[in-house]
Every structure is written in C-alpha cells, then in structure tokens.
KESE-326484 format. One line per field, with one value per atom (N, C-alpha, C): residue in one letter; x, y, z. Coordinates in Angstrom, 1 decimal, padded with zeros to 4 digits. Atoms other than C-alpha are relative to their C-alpha. Example, Ala and Ser with C-alpha at 12.3 -4.5 7.8 and 13.67 -1.06 7.14 Angstrom:
r = a/a/a/s/s/s
xx = 000.9/012.3/000.9/-000.9/013.7/-000.8
yy = -001.2/-004.5/001.2/-001.1/-001.1/001.1
zz = 000.0/007.8/000.0/000.0/007.1/000.8
END
This chain:
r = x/x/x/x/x/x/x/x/x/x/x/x/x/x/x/x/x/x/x/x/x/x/x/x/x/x/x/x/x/x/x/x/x/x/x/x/x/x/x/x/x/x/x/x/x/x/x/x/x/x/x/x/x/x/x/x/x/x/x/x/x/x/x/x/x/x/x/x/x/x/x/x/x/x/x/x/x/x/x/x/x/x/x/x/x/x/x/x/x/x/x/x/x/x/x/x/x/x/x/x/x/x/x/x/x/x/x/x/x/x/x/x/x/x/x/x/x/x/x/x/x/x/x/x/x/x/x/x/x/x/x/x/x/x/x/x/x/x/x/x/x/x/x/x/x/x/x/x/x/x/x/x/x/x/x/x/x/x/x/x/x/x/x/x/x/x/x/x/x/x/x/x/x/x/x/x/x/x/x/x/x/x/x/x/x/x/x/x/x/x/x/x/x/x/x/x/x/x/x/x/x/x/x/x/x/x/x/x/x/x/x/x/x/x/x/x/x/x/x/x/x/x/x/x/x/x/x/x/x/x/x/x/x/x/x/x/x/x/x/x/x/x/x/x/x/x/x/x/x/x/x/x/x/x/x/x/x/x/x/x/x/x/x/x/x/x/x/x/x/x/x/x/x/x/x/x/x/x/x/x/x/x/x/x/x/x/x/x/x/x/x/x/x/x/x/x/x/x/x/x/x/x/x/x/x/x/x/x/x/x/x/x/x/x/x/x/x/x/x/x/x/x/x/x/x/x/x/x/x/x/x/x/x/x/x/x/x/x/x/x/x/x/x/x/x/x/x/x/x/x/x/x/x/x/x/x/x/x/x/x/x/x/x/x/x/x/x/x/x/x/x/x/x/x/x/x/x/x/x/x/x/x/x/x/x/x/x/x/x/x/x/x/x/x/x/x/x/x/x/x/x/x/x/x/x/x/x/x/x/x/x/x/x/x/x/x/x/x/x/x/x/x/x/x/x/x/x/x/x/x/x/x/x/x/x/x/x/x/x/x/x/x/x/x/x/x/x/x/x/x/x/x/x/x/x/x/x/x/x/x/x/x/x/x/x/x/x/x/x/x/x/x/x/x/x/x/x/x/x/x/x/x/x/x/x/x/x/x/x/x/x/x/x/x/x/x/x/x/x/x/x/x/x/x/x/x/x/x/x/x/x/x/x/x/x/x/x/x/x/x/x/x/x/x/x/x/x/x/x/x/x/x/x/x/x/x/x/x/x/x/x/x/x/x/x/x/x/x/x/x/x/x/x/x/x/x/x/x/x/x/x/x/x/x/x/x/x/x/x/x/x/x/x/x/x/x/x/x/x/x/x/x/x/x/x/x/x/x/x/x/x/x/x/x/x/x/x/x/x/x/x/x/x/x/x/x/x/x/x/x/x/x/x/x/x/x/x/x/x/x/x/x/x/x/x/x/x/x/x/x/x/x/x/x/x/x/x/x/x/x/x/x/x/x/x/x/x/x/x/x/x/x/x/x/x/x/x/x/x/x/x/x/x/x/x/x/x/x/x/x/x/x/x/x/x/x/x/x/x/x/x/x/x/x/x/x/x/x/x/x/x/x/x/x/x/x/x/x/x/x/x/x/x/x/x/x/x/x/x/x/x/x/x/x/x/x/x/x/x/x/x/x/x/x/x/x/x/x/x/x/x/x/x/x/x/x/x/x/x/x/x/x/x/x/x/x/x/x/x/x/x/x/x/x/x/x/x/x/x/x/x/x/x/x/x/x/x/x/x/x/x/x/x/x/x/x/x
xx = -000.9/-205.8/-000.2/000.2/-204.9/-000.1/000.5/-206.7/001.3/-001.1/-204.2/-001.0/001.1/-207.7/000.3/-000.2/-206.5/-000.4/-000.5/-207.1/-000.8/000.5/-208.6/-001.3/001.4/-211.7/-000.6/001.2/-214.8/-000.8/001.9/-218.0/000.0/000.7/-220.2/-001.6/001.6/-223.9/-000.4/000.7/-226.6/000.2/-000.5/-225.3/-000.7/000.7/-228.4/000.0/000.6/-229.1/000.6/-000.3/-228.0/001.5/-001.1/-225.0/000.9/-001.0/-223.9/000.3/-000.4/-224.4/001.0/-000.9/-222.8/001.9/-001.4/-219.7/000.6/-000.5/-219.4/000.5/-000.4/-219.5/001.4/-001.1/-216.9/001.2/-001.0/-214.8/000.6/-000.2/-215.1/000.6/-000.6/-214.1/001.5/-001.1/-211.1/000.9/-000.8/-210.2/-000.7/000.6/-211.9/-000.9/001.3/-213.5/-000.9/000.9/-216.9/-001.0/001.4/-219.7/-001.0/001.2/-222.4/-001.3/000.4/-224.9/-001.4/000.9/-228.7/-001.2/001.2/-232.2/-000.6/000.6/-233.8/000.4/-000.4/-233.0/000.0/000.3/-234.4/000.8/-000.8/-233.1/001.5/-001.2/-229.9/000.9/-000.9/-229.2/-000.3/-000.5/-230.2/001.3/-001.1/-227.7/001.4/-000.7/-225.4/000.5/-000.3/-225.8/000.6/-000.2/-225.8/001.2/-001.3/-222.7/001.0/-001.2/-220.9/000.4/000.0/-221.5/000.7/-000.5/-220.9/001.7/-001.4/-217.6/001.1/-000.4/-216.3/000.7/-000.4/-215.3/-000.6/001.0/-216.3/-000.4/001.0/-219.2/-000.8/000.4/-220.7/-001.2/000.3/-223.5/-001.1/000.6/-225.4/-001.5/000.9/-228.6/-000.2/-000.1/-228.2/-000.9/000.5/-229.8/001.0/-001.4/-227.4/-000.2/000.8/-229.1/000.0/000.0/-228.8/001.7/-001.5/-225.3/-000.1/000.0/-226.0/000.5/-000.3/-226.2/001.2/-000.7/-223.6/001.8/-000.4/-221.2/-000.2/000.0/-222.1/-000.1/-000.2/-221.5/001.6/-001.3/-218.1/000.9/-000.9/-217.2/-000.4/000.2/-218.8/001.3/-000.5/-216.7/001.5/-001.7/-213.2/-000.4/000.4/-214.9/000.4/-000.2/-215.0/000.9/-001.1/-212.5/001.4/-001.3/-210.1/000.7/-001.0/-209.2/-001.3/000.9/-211.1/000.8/-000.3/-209.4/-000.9/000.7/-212.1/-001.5/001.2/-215.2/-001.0/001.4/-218.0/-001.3/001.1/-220.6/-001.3/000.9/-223.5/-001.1/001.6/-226.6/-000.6/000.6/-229.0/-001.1/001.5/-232.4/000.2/000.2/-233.1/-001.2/001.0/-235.2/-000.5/000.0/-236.6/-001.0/001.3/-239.1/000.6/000.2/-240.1/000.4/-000.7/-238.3/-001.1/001.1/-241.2/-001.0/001.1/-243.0/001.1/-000.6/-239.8/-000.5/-000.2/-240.5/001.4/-001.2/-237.7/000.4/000.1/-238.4/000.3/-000.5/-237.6/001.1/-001.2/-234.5/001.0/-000.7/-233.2/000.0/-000.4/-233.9/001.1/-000.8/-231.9/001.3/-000.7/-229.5/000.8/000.4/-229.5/001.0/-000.2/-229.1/001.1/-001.0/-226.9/001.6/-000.7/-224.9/000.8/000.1/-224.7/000.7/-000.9/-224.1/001.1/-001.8/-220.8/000.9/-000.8/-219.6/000.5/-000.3/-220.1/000.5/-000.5/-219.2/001.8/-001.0/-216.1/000.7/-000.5/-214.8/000.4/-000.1/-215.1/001.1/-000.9/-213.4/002.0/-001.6/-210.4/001.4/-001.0/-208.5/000.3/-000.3/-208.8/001.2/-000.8/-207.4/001.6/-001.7/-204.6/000.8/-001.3/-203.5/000.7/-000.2/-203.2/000.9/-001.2/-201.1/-000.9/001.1/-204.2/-000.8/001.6/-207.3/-000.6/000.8/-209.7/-001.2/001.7/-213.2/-000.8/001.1/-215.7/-001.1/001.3/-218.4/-000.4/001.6/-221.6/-000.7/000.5/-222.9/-000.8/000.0/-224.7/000.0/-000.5/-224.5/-000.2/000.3/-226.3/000.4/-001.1/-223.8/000.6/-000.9/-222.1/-001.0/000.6/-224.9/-001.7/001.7/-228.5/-000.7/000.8/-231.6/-001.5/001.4/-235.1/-000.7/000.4/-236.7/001.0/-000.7/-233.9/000.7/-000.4/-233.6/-000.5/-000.6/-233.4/001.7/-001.1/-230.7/000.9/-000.7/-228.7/000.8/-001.0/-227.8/000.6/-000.6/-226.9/001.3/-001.3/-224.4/000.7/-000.7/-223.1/000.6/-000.5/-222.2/001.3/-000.6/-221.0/001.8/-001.5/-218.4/001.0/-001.2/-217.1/000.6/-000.3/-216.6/001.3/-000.8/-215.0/001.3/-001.2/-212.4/000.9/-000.3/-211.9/000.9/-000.4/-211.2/000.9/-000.9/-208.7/001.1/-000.9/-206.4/000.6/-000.1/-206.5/000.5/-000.1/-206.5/001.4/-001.1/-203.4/001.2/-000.7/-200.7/000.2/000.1/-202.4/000.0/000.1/-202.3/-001.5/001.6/-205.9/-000.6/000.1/-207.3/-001.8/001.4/-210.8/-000.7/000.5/-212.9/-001.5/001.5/-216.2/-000.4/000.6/-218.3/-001.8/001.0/-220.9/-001.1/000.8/-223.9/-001.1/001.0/-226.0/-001.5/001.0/-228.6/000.4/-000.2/-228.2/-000.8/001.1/-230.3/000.3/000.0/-231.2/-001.4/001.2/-234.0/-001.3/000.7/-235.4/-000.7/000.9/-236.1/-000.7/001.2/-237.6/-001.2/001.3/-240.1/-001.2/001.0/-241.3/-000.6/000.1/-241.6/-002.0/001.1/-245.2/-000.7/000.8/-246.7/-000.1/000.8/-246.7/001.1/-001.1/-243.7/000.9/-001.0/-240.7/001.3/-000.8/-238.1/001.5/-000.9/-235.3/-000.1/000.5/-237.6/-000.5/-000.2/-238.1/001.1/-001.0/-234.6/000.4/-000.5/-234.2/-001.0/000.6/-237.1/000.2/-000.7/-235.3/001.2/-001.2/-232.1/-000.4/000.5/-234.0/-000.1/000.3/-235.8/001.3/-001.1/-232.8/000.9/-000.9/-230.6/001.8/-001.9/-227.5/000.3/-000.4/-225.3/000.6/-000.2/-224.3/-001.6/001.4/-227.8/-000.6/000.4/-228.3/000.1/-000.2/-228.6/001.1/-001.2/-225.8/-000.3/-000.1/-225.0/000.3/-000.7/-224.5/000.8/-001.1/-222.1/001.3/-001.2/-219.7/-000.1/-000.3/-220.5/000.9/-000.3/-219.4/001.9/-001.3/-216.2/000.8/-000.4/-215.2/000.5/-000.6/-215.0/000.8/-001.5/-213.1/001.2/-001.4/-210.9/000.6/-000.2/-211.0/000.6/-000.1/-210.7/001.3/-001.2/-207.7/001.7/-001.5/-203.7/000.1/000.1/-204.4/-000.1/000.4/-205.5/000.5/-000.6/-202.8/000.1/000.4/-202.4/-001.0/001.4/-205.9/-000.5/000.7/-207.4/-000.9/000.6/-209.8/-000.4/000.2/-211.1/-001.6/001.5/-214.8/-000.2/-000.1/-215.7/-001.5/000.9/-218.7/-000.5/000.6/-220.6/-001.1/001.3/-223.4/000.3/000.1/-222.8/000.2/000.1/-221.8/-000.8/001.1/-224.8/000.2/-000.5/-223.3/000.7/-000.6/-222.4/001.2/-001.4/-219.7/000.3/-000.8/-216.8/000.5
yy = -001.0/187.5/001.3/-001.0/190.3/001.2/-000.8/193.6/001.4/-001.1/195.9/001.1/-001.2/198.1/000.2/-000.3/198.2/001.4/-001.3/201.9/000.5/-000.9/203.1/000.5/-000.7/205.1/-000.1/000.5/204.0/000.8/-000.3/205.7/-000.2/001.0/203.7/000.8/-000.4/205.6/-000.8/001.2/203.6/-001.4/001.4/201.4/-000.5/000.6/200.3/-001.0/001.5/197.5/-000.4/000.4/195.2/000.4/000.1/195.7/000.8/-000.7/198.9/-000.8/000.6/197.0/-001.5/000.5/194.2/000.6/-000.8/196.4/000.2/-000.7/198.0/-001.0/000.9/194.4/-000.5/000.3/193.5/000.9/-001.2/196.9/-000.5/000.2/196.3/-001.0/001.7/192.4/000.1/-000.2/193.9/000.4/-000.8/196.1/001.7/-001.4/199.6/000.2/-000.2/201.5/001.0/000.0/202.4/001.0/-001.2/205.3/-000.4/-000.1/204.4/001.1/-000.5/206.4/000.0/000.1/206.6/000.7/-001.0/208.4/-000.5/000.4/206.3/-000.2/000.2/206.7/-001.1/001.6/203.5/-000.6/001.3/201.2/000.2/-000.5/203.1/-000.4/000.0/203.0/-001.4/001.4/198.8/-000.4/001.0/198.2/000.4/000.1/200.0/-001.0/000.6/198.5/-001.6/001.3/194.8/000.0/000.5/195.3/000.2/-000.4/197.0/-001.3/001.4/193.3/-000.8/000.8/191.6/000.3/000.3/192.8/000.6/-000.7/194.6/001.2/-001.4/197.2/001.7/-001.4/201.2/000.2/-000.7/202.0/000.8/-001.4/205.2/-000.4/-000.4/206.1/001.4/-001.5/209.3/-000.4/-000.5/210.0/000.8/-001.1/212.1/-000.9/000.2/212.6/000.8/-000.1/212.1/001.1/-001.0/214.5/001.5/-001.3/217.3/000.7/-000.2/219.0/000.6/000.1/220.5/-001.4/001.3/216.9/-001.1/000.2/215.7/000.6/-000.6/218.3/-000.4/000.6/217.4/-000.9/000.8/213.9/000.0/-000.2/214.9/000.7/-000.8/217.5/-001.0/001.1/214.5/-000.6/001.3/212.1/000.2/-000.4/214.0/000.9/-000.8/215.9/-001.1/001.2/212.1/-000.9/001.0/210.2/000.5/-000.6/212.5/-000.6/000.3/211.1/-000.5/000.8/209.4/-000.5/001.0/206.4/-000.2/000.9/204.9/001.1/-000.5/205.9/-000.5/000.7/203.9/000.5/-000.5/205.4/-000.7/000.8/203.5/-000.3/-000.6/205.2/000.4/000.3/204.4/-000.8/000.2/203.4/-000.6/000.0/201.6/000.6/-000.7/203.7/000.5/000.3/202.7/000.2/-000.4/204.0/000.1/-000.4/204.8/001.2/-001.3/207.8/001.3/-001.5/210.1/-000.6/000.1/209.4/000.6/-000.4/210.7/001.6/-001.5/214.4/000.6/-000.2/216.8/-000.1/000.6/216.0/-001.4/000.9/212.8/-000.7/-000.2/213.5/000.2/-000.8/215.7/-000.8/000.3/213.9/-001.8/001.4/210.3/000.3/-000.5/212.6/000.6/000.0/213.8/-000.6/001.2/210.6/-000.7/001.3/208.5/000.9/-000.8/211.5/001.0/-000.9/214.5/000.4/000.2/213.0/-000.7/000.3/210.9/001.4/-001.2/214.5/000.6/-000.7/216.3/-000.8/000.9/213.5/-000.1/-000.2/213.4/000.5/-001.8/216.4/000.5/000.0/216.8/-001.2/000.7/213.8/000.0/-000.1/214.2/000.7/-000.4/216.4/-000.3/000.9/214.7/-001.5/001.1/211.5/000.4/-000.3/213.9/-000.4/-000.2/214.6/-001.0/000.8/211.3/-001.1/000.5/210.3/-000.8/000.5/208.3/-000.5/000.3/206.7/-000.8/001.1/204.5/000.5/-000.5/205.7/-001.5/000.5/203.1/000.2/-000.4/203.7/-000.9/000.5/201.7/000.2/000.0/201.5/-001.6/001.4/198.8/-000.6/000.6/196.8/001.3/-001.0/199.6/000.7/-000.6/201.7/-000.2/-000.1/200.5/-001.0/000.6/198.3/000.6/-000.5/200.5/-001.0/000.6/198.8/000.6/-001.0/200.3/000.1/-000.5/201.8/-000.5/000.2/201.8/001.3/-000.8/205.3/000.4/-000.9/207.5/-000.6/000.6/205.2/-000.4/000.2/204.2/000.9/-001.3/207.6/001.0/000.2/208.3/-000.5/001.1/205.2/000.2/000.2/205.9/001.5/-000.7/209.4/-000.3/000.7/207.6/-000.6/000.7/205.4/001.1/-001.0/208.1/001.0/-000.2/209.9/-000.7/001.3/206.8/000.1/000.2/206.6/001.3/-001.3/210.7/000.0/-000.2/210.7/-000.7/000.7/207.9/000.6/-000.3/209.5/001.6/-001.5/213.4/-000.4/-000.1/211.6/-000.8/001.0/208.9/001.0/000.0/211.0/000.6/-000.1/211.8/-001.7/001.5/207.9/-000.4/000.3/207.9/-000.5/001.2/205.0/000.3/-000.7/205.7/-001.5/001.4/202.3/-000.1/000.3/201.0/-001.3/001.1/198.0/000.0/-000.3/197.5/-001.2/001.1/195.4/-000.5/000.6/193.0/-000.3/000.2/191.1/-000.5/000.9/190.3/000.5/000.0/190.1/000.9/-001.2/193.2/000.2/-000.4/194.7/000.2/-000.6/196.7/-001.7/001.2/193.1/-000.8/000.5/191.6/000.8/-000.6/194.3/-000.4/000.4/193.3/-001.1/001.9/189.5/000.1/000.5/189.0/-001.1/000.5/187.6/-001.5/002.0/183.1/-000.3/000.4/183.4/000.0/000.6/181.6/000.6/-000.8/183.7/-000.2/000.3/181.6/-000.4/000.7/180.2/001.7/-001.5/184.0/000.2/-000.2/184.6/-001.0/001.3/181.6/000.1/-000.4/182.5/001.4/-001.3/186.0/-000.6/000.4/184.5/-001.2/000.9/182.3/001.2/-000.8/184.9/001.1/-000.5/187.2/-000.4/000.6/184.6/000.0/-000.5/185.1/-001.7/001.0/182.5/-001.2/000.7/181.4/-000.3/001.0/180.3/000.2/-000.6/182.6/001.5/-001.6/186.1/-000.1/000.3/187.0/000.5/-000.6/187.9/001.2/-001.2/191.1/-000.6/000.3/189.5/-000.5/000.5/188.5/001.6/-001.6/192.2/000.8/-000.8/193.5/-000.8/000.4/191.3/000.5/-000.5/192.5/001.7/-001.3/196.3/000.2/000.2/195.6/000.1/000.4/194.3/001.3/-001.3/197.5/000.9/-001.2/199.5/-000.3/001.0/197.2/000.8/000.5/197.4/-000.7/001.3/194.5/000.7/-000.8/196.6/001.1/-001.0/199.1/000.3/-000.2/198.6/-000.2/000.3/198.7/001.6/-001.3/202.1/-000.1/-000.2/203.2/-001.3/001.4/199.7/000.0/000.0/199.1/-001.4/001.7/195.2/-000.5/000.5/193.6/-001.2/001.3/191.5/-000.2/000.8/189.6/-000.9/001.4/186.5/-000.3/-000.1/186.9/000.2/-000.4/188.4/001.0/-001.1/191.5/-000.8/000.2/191.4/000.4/-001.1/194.1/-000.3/000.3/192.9/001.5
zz = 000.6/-141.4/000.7/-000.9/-139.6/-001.1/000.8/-141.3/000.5/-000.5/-139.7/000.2/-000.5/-138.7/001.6/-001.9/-134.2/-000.2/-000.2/-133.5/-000.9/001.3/-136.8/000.3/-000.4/-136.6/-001.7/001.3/-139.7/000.5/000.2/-140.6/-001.1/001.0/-141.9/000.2/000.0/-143.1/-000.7/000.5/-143.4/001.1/-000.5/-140.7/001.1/-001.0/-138.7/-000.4/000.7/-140.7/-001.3/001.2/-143.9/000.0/-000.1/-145.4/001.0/-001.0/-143.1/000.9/-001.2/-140.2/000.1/-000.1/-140.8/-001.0/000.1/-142.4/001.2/-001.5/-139.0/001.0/-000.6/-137.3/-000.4/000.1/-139.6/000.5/-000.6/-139.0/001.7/-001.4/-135.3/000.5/-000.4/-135.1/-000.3/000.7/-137.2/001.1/-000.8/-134.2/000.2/000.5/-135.7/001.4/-000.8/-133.6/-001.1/001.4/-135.8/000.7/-000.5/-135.8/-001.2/000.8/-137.2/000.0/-000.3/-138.5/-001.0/001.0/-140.1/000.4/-000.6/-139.7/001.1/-000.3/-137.8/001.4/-001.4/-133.9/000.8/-000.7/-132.3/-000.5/000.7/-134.6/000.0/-000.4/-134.5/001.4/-001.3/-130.9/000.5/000.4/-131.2/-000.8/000.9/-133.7/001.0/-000.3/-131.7/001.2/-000.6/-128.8/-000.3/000.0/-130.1/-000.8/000.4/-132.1/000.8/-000.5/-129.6/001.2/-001.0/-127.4/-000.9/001.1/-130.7/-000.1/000.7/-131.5/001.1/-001.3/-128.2/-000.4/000.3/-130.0/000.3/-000.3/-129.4/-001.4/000.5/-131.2/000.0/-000.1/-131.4/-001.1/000.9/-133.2/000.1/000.0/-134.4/-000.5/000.7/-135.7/-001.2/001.3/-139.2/-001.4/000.9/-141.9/-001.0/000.8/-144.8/-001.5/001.0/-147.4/000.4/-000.1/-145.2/000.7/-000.6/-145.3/001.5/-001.1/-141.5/001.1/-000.9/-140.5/-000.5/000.6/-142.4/000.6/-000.6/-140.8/001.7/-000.8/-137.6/000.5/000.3/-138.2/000.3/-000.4/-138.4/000.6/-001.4/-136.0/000.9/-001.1/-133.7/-000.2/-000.3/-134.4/000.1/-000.4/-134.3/001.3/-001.2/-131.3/001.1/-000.8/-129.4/-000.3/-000.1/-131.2/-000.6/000.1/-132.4/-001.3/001.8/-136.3/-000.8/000.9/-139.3/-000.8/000.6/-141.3/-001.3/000.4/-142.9/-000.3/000.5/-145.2/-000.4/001.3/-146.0/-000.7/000.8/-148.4/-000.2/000.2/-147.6/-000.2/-000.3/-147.1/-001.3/001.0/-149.7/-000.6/-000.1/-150.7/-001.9/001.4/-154.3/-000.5/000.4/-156.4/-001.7/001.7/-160.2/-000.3/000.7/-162.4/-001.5/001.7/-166.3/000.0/000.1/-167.0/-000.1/000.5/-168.1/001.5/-000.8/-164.9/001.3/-001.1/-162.6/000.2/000.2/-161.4/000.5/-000.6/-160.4/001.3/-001.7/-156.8/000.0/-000.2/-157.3/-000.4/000.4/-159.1/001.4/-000.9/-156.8/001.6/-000.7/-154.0/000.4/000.6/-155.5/000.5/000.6/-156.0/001.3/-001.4/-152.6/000.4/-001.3/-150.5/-000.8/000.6/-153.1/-000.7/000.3/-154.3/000.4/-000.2/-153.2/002.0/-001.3/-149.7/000.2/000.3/-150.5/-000.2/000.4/-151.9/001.2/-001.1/-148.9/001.3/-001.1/-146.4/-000.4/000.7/-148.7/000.3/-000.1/-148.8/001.5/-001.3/-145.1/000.7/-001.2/-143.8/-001.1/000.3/-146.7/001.1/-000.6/-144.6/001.7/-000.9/-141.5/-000.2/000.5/-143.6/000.1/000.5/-144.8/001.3/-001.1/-141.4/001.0/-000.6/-140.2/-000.7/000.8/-143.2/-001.1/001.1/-145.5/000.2/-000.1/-145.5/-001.1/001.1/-147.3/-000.1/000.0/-148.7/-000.8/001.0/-150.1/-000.1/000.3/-152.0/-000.4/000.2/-151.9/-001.3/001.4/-155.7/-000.1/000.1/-157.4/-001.8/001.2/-160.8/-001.2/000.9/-162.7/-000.2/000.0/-162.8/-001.0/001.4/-165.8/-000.4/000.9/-166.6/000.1/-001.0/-166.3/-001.1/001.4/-168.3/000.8/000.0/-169.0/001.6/-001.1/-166.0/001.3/-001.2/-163.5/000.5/-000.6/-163.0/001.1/000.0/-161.5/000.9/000.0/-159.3/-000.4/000.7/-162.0/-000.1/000.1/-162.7/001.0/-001.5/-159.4/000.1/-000.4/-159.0/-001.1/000.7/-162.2/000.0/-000.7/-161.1/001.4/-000.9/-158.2/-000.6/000.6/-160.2/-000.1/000.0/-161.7/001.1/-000.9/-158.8/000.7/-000.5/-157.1/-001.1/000.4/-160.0/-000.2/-000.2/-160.5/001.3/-001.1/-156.9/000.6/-000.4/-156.5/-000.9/000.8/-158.8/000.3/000.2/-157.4/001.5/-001.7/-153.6/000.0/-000.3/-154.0/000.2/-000.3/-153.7/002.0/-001.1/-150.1/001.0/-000.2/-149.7/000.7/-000.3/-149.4/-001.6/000.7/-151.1/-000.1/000.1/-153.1/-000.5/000.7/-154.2/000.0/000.1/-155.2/000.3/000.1/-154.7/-000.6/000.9/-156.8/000.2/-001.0/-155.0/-000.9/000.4/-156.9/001.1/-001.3/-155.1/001.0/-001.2/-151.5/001.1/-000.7/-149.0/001.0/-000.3/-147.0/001.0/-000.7/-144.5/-001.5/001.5/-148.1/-000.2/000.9/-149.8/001.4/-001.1/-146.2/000.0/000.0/-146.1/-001.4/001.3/-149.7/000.4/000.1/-148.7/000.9/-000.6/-147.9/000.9/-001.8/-144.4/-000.5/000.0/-144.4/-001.3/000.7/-147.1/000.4/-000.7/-146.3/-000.8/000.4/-146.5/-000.9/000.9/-148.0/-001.3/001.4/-150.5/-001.0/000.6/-151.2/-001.1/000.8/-152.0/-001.2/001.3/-153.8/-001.6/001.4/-156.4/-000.4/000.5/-156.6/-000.8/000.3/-157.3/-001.4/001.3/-160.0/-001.1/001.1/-161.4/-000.5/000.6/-161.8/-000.9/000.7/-163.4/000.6/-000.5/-160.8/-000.2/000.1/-161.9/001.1/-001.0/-158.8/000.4/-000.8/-157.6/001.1/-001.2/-154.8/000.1/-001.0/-153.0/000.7/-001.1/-151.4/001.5/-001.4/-147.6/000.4/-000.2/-146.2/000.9/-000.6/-144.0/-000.9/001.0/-147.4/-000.3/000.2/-148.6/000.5/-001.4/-145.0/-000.3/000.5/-146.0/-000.3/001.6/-149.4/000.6/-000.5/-147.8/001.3/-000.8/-144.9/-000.3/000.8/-146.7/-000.9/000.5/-149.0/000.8/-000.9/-146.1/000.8/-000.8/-144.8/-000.1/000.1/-144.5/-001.8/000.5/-146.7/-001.5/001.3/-149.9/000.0/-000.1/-149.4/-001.8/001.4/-153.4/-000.9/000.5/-154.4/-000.3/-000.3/-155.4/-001.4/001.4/-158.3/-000.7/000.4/-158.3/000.6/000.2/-158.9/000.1/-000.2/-157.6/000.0/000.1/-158.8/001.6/-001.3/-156.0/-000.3/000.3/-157.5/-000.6/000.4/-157.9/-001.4/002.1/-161.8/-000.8/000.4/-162.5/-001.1/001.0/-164.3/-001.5/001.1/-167.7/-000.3/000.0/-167.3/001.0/-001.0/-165.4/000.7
END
C-alpha cells in the first residue's frame, strides 16, 4: 500500500529505540524523510545511522531534551533550517512512571508532566504553523491504555495521558479546518528497551514476555511489537487516513476494557 509519505518530513521524539524507532523505520520505508530525536547522544547517532541503511531514506537526528522548551525550539528551527517543511508529528517521548499517590512529590508531578505533557504542547504549537503553510499535517500522540482506563497506583502517568487524550481530541477539532489531522494511540503492552532492562540476567526473553502477557491477561496471548505499533501510526500519519482525526486507537491486544 502506497502511504502517499515520498517527500514528507516526520519528527519522531523518543526515536532511538522501541516504538520511536521503529515509527521512523516505518516513516522512512514509506518514503519520509524522518528526524529523529532523544537525550541520549550515542544511541541516537546508532539509530540514525542503522535506519538510514535500513530504509534509505534521509535521516537526521538531534539530540534534545524534550522537557526543555530551548531544546524543543531548536528541534524545530533545525529541521526547517535543513529540510525546509514539517508534515508529520509523532509525540513519542516518554518514560512509564507509577506510584501510590500519597508517596508522589511535586517534583515528581512536575516532572511527568514535563516529558509526557507539557512537551507535546510546546512541540505542538511550534510545528502547527509550519503544517499550515504547507497546506496540513498529521500529529500523533503516544498515550497508553490508562488514559481512559487508570487503576490504583498508576499515577502520576495516567494523569498525564489522560491530559494527553484530551488534548488529542480538543485539538483535532480547533486544527481540521487547517487540514491538519490530530490522533492518538493508546499503547498497551509491547515490547520495548524499558521492559528489557527489567528482564533479569539467564532469563529468556520471550518466555519473559510471555509470562507478562499471562500475567496481564491480554486476550490475545501476547506482547505486542513495536514494529506493528510503528504500523498503526504510519498509517495515521498517511494519505491513507486522510479521514481519520480525533481518533484514539487502543493497541493492546484487547486488553483494555474501554474501547
């Protein structure tokens, strides 16, 4: 299927690793040419390189830290400095982060709030009028089930993503008559750098996911892929989903209770 992405220009934060990175491989295979971008320098200028072999596409990427509007800003005077437009938005960059409510302080509000929040706004905001001027655009936002479904000790991220939503549906409704297309995906469990680091040393990593995917109860019977994740927004970000906007799409395996 052809995505109708040739030419378009994506940023994808968060996109060293997990689902960014493979978003960006998707983007790229599409045609896109893709900026990735995340704290971590090394690993950064790896991912670039190997996707930009992988998908032969131009890949760029930055170094920013997405929490700080400076870097955030020059995230995007970069990327209209070298490529000259912005299409494409992915809201990626993001960390899971759950506690007992009386044990959060305001530092650790604020900084949730930060990275999962506060930097969609200002990334936002900034590349809308680049979108305008090229006639519209696609933003997705990165959320995950909790968001319309939180349960005991799953803040402070919950409240975050569910900020998030609304956001996401607010904003498809104020942005469509600029034909800029606003959407969510709302990420169960799938497998990620985050949950490798947990996995402890002589344990087999698929048998890992598989007694996650037990204990959770995902009806399908597994973790998913960030390479089906990396799908699902493509596609969002597509030609293809020219009538799609203010759409919130569960991806966990029918795990959620709320469709």
């Amino acid at each position: 299927m052809d995505l109708g992405l040739q030419h378009k220009v994506a940023i994808v934060t968060g996109g060293s690793e997990g689902i960014g990175r493979a978003t960006a491989r998707a983007l790229g295979l599409a045609g896109a040419r893709v900026v990735i971008c995340a704290r971590r320098a090394d690993v950064l200028a790896k991912a670039m390189h190997e996707l930009s072999s992988e998908t032969g596409s131009e890949v760029l990427a930055m170094p920013v830290d997405v929490r700080e509007p400076a870097d955030v800003l020059r995230l995007v005077d970069g990327v209209m400095a070298r490529l000259g437009r912005i299409d494409i938005l992915v809201n990626n960059a993001g960390t899971s982060a759950a506690a007992a409510f009386e044990s959060l302080t305001d530092d650790a509000w604020q900084d949730d709030l930060d990275l999962k929040l506060f930097a969609a706004l200002r990334l936002t905001r900034l590349a809308i009028p680049h979108m305008r001027a090229v006639g519209g655009g696609s933003i997705v936002n990165l959320l995950n089930i909790g968001a319309r479904q939180p349960a005991a000790g799953s803040m402070p991220s919950t409240v975050s993503r569910a900020a998030g939503l609304a956001l996401t549906k607010a904003l498809s409704k104020e942005l469509a008559p600029d034909k800029i297309r606003v959407n969510a995906v709302l990420i169960g469990l799938v497998k990620s750098a985050q949950h490798d680091r947990k996995r402890k040393d002589g344990v087999d990593r698929e048998r890992y996911y598989a007694d996650m995917a037990r204990q959770r109860q995902v009806p399908l019977g597994r973790v998913g892929e960030a390479e089906e994740a990396a799908d699902l927004i493509a596609f969002l970000s597509s030609a293809r989903a020219a009538f799609i906007t203010g759409a919130a799409i569960n991806f966990d395996g029918g795990a959620s209770a709320v469709p």
